[in-house]
C-alpha positions in Angstrom: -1.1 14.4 2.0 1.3 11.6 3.3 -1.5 10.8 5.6 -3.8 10.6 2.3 -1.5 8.3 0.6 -1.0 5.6 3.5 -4.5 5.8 4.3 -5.0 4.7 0.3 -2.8 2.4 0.6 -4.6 0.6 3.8 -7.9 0.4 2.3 -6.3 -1.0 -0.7 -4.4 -3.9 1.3 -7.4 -4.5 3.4 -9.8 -5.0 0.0 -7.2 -7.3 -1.5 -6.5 -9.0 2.2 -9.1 -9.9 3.4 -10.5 -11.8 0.9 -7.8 -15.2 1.6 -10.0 -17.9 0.9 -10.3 -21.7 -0.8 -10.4 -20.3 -4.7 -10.1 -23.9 -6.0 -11.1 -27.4 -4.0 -10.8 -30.5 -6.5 -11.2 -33.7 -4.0 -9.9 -36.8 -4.2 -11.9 -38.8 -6.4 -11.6 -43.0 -5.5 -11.5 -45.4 -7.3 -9.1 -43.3 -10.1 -6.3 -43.0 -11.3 -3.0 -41.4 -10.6 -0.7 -39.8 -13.1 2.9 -39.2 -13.3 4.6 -35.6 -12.4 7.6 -36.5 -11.9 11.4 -35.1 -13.0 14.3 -37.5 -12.4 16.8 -39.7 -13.7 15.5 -40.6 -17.3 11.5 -39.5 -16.2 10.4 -36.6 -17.5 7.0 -36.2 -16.6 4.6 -33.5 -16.3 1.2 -33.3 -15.4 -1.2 -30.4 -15.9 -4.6 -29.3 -14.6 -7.1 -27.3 -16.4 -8.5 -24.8 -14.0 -10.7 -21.1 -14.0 -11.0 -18.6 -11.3 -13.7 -15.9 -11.5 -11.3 -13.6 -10.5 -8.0 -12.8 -10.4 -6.1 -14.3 -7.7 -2.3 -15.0 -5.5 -2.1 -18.5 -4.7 0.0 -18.5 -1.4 -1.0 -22.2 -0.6 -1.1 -25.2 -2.6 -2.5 -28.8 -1.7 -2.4 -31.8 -3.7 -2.7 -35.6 -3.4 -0.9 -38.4 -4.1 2.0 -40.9 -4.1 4.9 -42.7 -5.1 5.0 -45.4 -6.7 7.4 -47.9 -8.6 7.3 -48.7 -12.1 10.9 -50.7 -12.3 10.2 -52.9 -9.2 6.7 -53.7 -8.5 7.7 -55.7 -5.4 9.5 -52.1 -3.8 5.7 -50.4 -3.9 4.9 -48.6 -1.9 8.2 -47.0 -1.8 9.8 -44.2 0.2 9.7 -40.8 -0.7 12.1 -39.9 -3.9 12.1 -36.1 -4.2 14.3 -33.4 -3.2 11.7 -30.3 -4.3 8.1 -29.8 -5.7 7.9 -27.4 -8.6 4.3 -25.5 -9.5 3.6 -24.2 -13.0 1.1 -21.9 -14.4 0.5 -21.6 -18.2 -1.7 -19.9 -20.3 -4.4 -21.8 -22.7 -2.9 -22.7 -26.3 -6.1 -23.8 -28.0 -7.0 -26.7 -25.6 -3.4 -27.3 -24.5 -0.7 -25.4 -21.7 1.1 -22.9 -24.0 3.4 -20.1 -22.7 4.2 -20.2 -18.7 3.3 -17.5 -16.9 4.1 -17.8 -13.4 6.2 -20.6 -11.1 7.3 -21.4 -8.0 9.5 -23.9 -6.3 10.2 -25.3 -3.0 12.2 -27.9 -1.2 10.7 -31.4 -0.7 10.9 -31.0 3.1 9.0 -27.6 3.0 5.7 -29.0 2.1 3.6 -31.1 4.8 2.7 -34.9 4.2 -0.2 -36.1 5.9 -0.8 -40.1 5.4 -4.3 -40.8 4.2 -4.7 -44.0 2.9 -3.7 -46.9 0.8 -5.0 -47.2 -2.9 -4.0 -48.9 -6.0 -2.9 -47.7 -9.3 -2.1 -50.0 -12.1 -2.7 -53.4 -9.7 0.2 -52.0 -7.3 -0.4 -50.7 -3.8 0.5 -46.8 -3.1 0.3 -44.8 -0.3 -1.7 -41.4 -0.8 -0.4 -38.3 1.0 -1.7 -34.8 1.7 0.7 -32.6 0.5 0.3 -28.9 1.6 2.8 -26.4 0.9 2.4 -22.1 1.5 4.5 -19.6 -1.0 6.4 -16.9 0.0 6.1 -15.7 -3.4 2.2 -16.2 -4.7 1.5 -17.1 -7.8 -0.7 -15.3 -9.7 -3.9 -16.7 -11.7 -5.8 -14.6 -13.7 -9.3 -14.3 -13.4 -12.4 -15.6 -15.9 -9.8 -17.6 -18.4 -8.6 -21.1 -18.6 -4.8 -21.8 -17.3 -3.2 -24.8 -16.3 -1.8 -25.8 -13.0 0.9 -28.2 -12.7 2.3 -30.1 -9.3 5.9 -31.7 -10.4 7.9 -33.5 -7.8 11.9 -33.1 -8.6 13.6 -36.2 -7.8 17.8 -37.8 -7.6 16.7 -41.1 -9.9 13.9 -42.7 -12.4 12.3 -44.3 -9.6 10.0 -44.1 -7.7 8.1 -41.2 -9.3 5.2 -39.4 -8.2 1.9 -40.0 -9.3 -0.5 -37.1 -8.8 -4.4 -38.6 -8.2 -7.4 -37.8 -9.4 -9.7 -35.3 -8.4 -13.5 -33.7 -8.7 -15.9 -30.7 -9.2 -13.5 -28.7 -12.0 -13.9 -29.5 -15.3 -12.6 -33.2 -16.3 -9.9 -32.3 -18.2 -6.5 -32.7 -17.7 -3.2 -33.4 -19.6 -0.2 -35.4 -19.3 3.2 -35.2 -20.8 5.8 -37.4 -21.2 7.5 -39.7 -23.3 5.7 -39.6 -26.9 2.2 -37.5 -27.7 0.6 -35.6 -24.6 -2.0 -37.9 -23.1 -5.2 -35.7 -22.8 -7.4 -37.4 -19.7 -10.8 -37.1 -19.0 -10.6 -36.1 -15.0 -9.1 -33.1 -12.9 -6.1 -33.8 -10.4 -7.0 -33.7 -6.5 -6.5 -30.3 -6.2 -6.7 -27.5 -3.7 -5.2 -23.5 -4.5 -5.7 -20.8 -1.5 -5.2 -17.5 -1.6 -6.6 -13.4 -2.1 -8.4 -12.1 -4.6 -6.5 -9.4 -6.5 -9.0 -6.4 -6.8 -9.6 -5.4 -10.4 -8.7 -2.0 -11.8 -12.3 -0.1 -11.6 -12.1 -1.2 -8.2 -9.4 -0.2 -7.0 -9.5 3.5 -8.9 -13.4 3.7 -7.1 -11.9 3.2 -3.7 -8.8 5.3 -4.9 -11.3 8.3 -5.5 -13.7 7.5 -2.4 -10.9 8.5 -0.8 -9.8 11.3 -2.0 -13.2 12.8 -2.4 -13.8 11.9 1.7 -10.4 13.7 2.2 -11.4 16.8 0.4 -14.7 17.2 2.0 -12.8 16.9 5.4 -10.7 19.2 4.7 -13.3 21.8 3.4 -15.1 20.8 6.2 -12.8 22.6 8.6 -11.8 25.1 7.0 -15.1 27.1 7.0 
């Protein structure tokens, strides 16, 4: 029986498993526009992503694209870095809008990759676009066949520079941005990118759960006669 149950639970990690793939892939979309997601001093800005999986998923990597950028001192862009962790949100659908959260994550700034790309401009200024690429120890989980929104937020020491997250393609167009004042809804996605397994749904996993048991069984009578 012990034999039974580990064999179960292999089949089980291997459906799950072996399915790591690119669930999400939003490119960068040029010219556009970058928006603030950005915790710090007096900024308190957070920017969300409407997204859909067909299926249930763990995200256990996370890429996204963008910069920092100046708003005090237009001469300092583009600045250095000014973050010490990247915070990612998941929260359900309230009517068009992020409602409850349902799953986080955080990490320190140093832990996610930054790969130069390019030089852009956002609001007349010059910014530097990065790759940012961070993996989870702890996945986050998306459920499957319903809208959620994803949020990137870079945690920072001071007001400025913030981080403004660009704009992306081939999701939806909709996106939302908090801050100071009413939410600004936005008619583009974020450059996005969410990997990860999909999470077998129940039937599935109660068909292979029984396949089993049933192969088992007719072993088992098998050698007994």
């Amino acid at each position: 029986m012990r034999r039974l149950i580990c064999s179960v639970l292999c089949v089980l990690g291997l459906a799950g498993g072996a399915r790591a793939a690119v669930l999400l892939d939003q490119p960068l979309l040029l010219p556009g526009d970058g928006r603030a997601s950005y915790v710090g001093g007096s900024t308190n800005f957070v920017t969300y992503d409407s997204i859909t999986l067909a299926q249930t998923a763990e995200i256990n990597q996370v890429s996204w694209i963008g910069g920092f950028f100046d708003t005090g001192n237009s001469a300092n862009n583009p600045p250095p870095f000014n973050a010490t962790a990247w915070q990612f949100l998941v929260a359900e659908d309230a009517g068009g809008a992020p409602g409850a959260l349902l799953d986080s994550a955080s990490i320190a700034f140093a832990d996610a990759s930054a790969s130069y790309l390019q030089q852009a401009t956002l609001a007349g200024q010059p910014i530097d676009l990065y790759l940012f690429t961070a993996t989870l120890v702890d996945p986050l989980l998306i459920v499957g066949g319903a809208t959620q929104w994803f949020s990137v937020v870079a945690q920072g020491p001071s007001t400025n520079p913030l981080f403004a997250w660009m704009s992306g393609s081939g999701g939806d167009s909709v996106s939302i941005q908090f801050g100071p004042g009413n939410p600004l809804n936005l008619t583009r996605d974020r450059a996005l990118r969410l990997e990860g397994s999909e999470v077998p749904e129940p039937p599935v996993l109660m068909l292979l759960t029984a396949a089993l048991l049933l192969g088992a069984w007719r072993f088992r009578a098998g050698r007994a006669t």
